[in-house]
C-alpha positions in Angstrom: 0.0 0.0 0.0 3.1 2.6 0.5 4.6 1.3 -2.3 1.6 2.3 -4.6 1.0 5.6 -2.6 5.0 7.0 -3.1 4.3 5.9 -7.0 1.1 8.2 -6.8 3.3 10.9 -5.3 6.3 10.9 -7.8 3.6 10.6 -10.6 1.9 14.0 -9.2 5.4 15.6 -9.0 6.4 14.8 -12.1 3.4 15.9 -14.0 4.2 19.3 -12.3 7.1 19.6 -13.1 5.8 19.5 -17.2 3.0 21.8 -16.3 4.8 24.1 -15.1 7.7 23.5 -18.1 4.9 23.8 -20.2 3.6 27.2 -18.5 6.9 29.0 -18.7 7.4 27.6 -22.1 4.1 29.5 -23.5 5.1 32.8 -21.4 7.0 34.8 -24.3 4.1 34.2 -26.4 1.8 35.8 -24.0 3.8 38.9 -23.9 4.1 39.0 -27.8 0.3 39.1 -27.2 -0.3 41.7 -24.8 2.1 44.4 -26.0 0.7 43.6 -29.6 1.3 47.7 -30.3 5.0 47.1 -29.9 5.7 44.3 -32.6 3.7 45.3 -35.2 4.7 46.4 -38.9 3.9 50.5 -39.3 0.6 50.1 -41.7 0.2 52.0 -44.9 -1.7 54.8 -43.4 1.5 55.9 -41.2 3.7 55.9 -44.6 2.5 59.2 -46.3 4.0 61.5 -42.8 7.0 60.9 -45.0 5.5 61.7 -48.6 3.7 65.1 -47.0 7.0 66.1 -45.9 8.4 66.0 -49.1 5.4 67.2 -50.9 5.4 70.4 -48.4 9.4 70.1 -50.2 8.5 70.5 -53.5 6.1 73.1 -52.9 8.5 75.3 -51.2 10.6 75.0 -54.3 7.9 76.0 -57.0 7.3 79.0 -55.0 11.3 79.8 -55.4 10.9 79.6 -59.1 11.1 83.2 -60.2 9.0 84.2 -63.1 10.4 86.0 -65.8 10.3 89.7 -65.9 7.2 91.5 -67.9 8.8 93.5 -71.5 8.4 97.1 -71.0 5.8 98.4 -73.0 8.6 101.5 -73.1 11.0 98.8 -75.2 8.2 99.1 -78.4 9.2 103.0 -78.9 11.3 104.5 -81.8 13.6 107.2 -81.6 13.0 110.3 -84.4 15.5 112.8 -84.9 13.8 116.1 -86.0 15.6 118.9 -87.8 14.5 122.7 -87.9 15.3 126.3 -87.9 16.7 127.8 -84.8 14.9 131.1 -83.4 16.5 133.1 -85.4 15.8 131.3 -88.8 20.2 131.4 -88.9 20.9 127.6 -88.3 19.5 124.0 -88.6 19.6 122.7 -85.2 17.8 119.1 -84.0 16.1 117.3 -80.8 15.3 113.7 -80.4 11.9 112.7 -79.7 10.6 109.0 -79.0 7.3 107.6 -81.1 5.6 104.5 -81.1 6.2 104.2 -84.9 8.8 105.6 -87.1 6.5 106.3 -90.9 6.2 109.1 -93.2 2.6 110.4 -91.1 4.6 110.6 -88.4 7.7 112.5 -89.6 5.3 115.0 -91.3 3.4 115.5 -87.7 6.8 116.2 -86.2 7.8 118.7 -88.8 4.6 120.6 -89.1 5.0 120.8 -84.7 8.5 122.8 -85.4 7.3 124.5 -88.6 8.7 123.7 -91.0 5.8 122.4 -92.9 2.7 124.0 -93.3 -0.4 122.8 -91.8 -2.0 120.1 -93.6 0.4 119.3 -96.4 0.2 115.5 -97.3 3.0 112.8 -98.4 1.3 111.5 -101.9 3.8 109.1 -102.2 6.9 108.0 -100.4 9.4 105.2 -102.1 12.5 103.3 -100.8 14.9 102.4 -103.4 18.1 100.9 -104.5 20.0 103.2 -106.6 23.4 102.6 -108.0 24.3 100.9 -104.3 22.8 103.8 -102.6 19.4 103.8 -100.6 17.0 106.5 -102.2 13.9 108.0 -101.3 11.4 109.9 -103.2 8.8 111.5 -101.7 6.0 113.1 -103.7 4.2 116.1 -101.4 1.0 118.3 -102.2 0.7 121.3 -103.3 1.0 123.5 -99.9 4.7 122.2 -99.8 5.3 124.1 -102.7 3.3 126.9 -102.2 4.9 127.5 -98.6 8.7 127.9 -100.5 7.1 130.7 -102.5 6.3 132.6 -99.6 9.8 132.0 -98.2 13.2 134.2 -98.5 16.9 132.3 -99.5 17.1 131.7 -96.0 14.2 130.6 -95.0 13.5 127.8 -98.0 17.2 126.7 -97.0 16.5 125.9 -93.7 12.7 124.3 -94.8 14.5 122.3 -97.1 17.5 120.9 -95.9 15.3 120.6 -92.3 12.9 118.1 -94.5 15.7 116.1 -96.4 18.0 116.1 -92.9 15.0 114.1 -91.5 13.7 111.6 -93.6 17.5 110.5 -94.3 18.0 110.4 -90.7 15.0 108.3 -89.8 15.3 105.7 -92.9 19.3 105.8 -92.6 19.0 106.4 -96.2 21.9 108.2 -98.8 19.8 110.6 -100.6 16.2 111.9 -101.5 14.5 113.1 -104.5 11.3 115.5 -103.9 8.4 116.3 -106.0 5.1 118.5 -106.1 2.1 116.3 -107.5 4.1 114.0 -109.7 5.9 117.1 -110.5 9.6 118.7 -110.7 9.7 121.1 -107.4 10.1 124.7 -108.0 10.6 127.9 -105.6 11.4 131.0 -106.3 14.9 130.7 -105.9 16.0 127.2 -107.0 14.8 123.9 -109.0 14.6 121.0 -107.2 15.1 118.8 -110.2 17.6 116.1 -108.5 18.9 114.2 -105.5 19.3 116.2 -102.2 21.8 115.1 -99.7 22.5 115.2 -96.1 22.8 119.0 -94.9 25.9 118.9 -92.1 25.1 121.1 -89.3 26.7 122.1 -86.1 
């Protein structure tokens, strides 16, 4: 009877002794599965704290990108050399005056402003030509042109003329003009007008 009751005993021990092998055994697990938070794989939704970052990134840089500067409407002007009598109807003299445009219309305008031509006088015809190797104009006026020289003393159809010739030469950077009345040989009282004028030097 003590034989089978020390049997029962080491039996009891022994089958503690797994159980509680077993229990310890099983332990890590239970801590892998109560701090679940600390071994798990960061999920795609706590990826794009990264991305924003370097989205915010790029952004910063387009905003550095400089745009390029505006052209100045100023850039589209032309400059226009006009030529005319001084006060004293003695010398040519000149001043410099920007336009949007540099055309025939336009020089007129100027010149009529300083007076040398007469109110309302009209280009008929202008023409750019090559002559010989030279640039040449022709312009063709109306009648008032003409009409203004006969009212004019030596001095003052000198300074009307070469004032005219002086600026369309200047503005078309052209060697030489040729000027008419209506289709016509121009005439003053003092001189015939019947070939190419030139540049007039001045002071």
């Amino acid at each position: 009877m003590f034989a089978i009751n020390k049997k029962r005993m080491l039996y009891t021990i022994i089958m503690s002794v797994l159980i509680l092998s077993l229990l310890s055994g099983c332990k890590p697990e239970k801590e892998i599965t109560e701090n679940p938070s600390e071994n798990e794989v960061p999920s795609d939704n706590e990826v794009p704290s990264e991305t924003n970052a370097n989205d915010s990134e790029e952004e910063v840089d387009d905003d550095a990108i400089e745009t390029e500067p505006e052209l100045d409407e100023e850039d589209d002007v032309e400059e226009l050399l006009v030529y005319y009598g001084d006060e004293n109807a003695e010398r040519i003299i000149s001043h410099k005056i920007e336009v949007d445009e540099v055309t025939p219309e336009v020089i007129i305008e100027q010149l009529e402003i300083v007076n040398i031509l007469p109110e309302g006088v009209q280009i008929l015809e202008f023409e750019e030509q090559k002559e010989n190797g030279s640039y040449a104009l022709h312009l063709d006026f109306s009648e008032e042109f003409q009409t203004q020289l006969f009212q004019m003393g030596t001095s003052g159809e000198y300074i009307i003329i070469n004032s005219v010739v002086n600026t369309f030469l200047d503005a078309y950077d052209a060697d030489k003009v040729r000027i008419t009345v209506d289709g016509m040989v121009l005439e003053s009282g003092h001189a015939i007008y019947d070939d190419y004028l030139f540049f007039h030097e001045v002071d």
